[in-house]
C-alpha positions as CSV (number, residue, x, y, z in Angstrom):
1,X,-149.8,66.4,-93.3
2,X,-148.6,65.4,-89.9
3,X,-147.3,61.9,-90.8
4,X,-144.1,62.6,-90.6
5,X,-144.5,64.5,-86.8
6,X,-144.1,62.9,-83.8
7,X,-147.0,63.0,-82.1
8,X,-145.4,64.0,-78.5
9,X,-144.6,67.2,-80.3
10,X,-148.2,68.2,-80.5
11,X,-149.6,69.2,-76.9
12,X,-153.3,68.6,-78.3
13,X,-155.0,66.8,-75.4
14,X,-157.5,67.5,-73.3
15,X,-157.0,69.7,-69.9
16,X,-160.0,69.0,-67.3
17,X,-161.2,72.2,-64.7
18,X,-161.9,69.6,-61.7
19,X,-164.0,72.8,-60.5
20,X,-166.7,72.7,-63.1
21,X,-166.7,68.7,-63.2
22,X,-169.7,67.2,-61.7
23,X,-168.3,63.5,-62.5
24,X,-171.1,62.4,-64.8
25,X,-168.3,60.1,-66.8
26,X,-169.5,61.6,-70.1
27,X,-166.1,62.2,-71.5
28,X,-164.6,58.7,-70.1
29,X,-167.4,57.0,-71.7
30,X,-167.0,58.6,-75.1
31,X,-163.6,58.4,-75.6
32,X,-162.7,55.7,-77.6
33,X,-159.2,55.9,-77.8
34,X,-158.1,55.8,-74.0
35,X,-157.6,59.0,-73.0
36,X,-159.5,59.4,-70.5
37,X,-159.4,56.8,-66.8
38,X,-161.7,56.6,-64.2
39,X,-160.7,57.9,-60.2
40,X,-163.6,55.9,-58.7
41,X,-162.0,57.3,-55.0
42,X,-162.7,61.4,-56.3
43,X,-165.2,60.5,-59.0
44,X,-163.4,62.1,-61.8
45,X,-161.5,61.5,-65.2
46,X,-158.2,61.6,-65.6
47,X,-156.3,62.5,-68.6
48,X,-154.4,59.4,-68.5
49,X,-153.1,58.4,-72.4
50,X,-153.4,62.2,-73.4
51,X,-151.5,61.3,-77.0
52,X,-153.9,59.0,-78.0
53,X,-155.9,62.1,-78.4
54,X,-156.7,62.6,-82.1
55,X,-155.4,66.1,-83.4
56,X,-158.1,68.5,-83.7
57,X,-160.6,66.6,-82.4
58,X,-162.5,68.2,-79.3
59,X,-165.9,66.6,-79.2
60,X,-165.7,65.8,-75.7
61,X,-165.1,68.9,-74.9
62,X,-167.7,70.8,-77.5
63,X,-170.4,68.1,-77.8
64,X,-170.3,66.0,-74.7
65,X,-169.2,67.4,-71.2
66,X,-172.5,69.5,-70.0
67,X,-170.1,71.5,-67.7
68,X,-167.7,72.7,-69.7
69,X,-164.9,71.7,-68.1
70,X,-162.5,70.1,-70.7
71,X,-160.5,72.4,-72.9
72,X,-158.0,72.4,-75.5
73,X,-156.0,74.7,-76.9
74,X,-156.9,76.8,-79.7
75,X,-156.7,75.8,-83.2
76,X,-154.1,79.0,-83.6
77,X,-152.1,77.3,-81.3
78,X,-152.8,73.3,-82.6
79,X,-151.3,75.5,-86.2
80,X,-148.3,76.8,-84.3
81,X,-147.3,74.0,-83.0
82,X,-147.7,71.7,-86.3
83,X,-145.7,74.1,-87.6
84,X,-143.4,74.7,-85.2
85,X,-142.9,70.5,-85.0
86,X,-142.2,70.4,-88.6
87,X,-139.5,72.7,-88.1
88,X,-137.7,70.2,-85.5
């Protein structure tokens, strides 16, 4: 299905509210693709590789960070873009 899509046309990566994160390295530590980097001077991640995010995937945010303070778009949205980057 998305094979033949550039990834860079699909803005589906995490955003991080640096207001509701407490630092607890949660997301950093469960991402295994390299998303997320570590600021050791402000004690907070940083969306650093943000297409090596996997499409739909928002564990982090729904499963791991205790603050809720990743988010991702909507799957409406992920479905308007995808379709809007098969298009291009």
């Amino acid at each position: 299905m998305l094979d033949n899509i550039d990834r860079k046309k699909i803005d589906w990566f995490p955003k991080i509210d640096y207001d509701k994160c407490i630092g607890c390295q949660k997301c950093f530590k469960f991402c295994r693709n390299g998303v997320y980097s570590w600021n050791k001077e402000k004690k907070q991640p940083i969306v650093v590789n943000p297409y090596n995010c996997i499409i739909g995937c928002s564990t982090c945010a729904s499963s791991v960070c205790p603050q809720n303070a990743i988010m991702f778009p909507t799957l409406e949205q992920l479905k308007e873009m995808i379709d809007k980057a098969k298009k291009s």
